[in-house]
ZABA-881391 format. One record per residue (C-alpha): y, x, z. Coordinates in steps of 0.2 Angstrom, whole numbers, plus 2048, in hexadecimal, padded with zeros to 3 digits. Each point is the difference from the previous one (the first is absolute). Layout:
% ZABA-881391
YXZ ...
***
This chain:
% ZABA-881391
7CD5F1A1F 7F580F7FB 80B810800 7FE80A7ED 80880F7FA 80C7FC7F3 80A8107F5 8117F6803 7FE801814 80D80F801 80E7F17F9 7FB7F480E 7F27F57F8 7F6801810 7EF7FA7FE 7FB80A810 8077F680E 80A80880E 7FA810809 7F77F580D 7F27FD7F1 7FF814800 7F580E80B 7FE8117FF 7F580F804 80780A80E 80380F7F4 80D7F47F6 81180D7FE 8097F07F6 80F7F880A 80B7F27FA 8118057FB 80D7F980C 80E7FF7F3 7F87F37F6 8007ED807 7F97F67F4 7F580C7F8 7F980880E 7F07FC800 7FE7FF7EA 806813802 7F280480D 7F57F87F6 80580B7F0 7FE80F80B 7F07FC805 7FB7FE7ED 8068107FB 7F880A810 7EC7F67FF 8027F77EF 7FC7E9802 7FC7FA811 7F17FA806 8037ED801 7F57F680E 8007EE7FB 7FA7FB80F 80E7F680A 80580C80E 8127FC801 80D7F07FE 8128017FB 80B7F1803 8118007F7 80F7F980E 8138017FE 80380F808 7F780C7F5 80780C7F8 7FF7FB7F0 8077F0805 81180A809 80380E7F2 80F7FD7F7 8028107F7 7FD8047EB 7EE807801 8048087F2 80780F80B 7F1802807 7F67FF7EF 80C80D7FC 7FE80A80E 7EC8017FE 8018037ED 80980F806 7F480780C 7F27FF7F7 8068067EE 7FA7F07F8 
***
């Protein structure tokens, strides 16, 4: 997978990857917002958007993913609508 910025990312469509695909400049003031599970990473993603506009996508393969049973996509067991709900909030949208 090639990550890509998509403007339904804030909702969860996640065509980033996990934060292991991401690295930033030592002057980054952005942190992941602890009260999110699911989104975590999507609403990090959205910040970073807003604060430096697309990222800058290296298509290079620097990093792998593997998908096992104990991630947490696999474990969470809540209605991500909550957190959908949460983020919507936050940002005004």
């Amino acid at each position: 997978m090639v990550p890509r910025w998509n403007d339904k990312i804030i909702y969860g469509v996640n065509t980033i990857s996990s934060p292991s695909v991401l690295s930033f400049r030592k002057n980054n003031s952005s942190f992941f917002d602890e009260d999110l599970t699911m989104l975590m990473d999507c609403e990090m993603y959205y910040q970073l958007y807003i604060k430096y506009g697309l990222p800058k996508i290296i298509t290079d393969c620097l990093t792998t993913n593997r998908i096992h049973q104990h991630q947490i996509s696999s474990l969470y067991n809540k209605d991500i609508n909550s957190e959908i709900n949460y983020v919507k909030n936050k940002h005004n949208i």
